[in-house]
C-alpha positions, 0 to 999 in steps of 0.5 A: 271439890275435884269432881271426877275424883269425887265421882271416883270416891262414890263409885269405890264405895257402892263396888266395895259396900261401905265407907270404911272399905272404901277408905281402906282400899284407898287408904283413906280415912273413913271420916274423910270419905264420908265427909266427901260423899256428904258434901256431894250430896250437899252439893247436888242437892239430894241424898245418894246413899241411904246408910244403915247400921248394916249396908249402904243402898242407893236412892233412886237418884243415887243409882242415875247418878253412879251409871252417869259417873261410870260412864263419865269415868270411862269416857275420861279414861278413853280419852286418857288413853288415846292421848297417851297413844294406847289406841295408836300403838301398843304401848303402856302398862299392862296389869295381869293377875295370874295364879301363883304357880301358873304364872311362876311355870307358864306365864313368866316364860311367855311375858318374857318373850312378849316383852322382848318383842314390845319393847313399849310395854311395861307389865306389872304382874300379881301372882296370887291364888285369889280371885282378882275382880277385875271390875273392882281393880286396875288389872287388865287381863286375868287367870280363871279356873273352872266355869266362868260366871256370867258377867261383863267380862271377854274370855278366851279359853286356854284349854283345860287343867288335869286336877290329880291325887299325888304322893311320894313312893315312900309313903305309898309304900308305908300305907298302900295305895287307895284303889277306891275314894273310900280308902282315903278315909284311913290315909293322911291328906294334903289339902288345897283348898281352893280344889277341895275342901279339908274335911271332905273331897268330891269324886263326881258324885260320891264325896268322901270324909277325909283327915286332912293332916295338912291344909293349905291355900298355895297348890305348889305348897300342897304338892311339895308337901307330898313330894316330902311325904305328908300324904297324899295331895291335890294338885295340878298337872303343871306343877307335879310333872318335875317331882313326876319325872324326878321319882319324887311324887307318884300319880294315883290311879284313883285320880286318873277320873278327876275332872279337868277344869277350863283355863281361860283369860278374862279382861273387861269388854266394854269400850275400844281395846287398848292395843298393848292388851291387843298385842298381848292377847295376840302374842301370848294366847296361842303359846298358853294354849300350847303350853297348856296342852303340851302339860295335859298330854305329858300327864295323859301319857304318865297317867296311861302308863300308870293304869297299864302298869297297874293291871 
């Protein structure tokens, strides 16, 4: 039995809850899995799990076990690191989950600068509108919207997103526009629902029942759709300011109030920083903030000159 790779197998087991989605996330079959993590505890002569029909839960001894295998397993990576050259120089791959239409408009610019000037570091780059555990992957650095929850986790804020309430002058001009939350109750909707829900969008704190003709899980998807006159649509500023500019969406004075969310970049904090994650914090973080300003003072100004032009 490979010790660590066994240590490994249990870690990936108490992260994801059970054996079968241990097995899946390592492609695994799940007889294979339990049959390991029985012959540990053969080995070591004590259970570590307690198996229900419902969940797994650590013994006592199965707890001191998995903090010791956590440390074990981070000592090993270090020191794997360090050998490969990671604290010497900044070289290596560098893992960094981002938000589909973020990483596409933003980040791929400024990855593309970064890798011109470290020509040692390779980045492999997953775009997604999930939310990456950072703890439960190999990712090294990631994207987060809104608050941050509490955890084990280093971010640095970028600045802040505009949310806003878009649509095309076509539609506009076949059902009005709303001057109030209320007024959406009789117009066709656009959902994104990782900003609203479908059935029902928050103002603060007045909440407003909606048809949501149109629902779905990719922001950019959701302001393409207004732009081609579904309805009207959530979004954010970085992605509407091309359809903006080319007369294809319309900003809605009623989103002028909607709130900003926080950007910031994430990445686990515990043991020495490798320097390729170093590089590109260093590199990267000062053109993100400046890229992210540059959006919400373009959308600042379109949106003054809307309220000025509506008065």
């Amino acid at each position: 039995m490979d010790r660590l790779e066994t240590m490994s197998l249990l870690l990936t087991v108490v992260d994801t809850g059970s054996l079968s989605a241990a097995g899946r996330k390592l492609n695994m079959p799940l007889a294979t899995v339990s049959r390991r993590i029985s012959d540990l505890e053969v080995q070591l002569k004590t259970r570590l799990l307690q198996r229900t029909s419902r969940r797994l839960t650590l013994t006592d001894p199965g707890r001191d076990y998995v903090q010791a295998a956590r440390r074990i397993l981070e000592d090993v990576d270090a020191a794997e690191r360090m050998a490969a050259g990671e604290y010497a120089a900044p070289r290596g791959k560098l893992v960094i989950a981002s938000y589909v239409a973020f990483g596409r408009t933003i980040l791929v610019p400024i990855i593309t600068e970064f890798l011109a000037a470290y020509p040692d570091i390779d980045v492999r780059l997953r775009l997604t509108d999930g939310t990456v555990n950072l703890l439960e992957s190999d990712v090294d650095l990631a994207l987060r919207f809104g608050p941050l929850a509490d955890s084990s986790l280093k971010a640095v804020k970028l600045g802040t997103i505009k949310q806003l309430l878009c649509a095309s002058p076509a539609y506009l001009e076949a059902r009005g526009m709303p001057r109030t939350p209320q007024d959406l109750t009789t117009h066709d909707c656009v959902t994104f629902t990782t900003l609203m829900q479908p059935d029902l969008w928050q103002f603060g704190e007045e909440s407003v029942r909606v048809r949501s003709r149109l629902v779905l899980n990719n922001v950019e998807a959701a302001v393409h759709a207004a732009a081609g006159g579904a309805g009207i649509a959530t979004g954010f500023c970085y992605i509407a300011i091309d359809y903006l500019r080319a007369g294809e969406l319309k900003l809605l004075p009623l989103g002028a109030a909607m709130p900003r969310l926080p950007v910031s970049l994430v990445y686990a904090a515990e043991g020495r920083l490798p320097l390729k994650l170093r590089a590109f914090l260093d590199f990267c973080t000062p053109r993100l903030k400046a890229r992210v300003s540059q959006a919400e003072e373009l959308i600042g100004r379109m949106e003054g000159t809307m309220l000025a032009a509506a008065e």
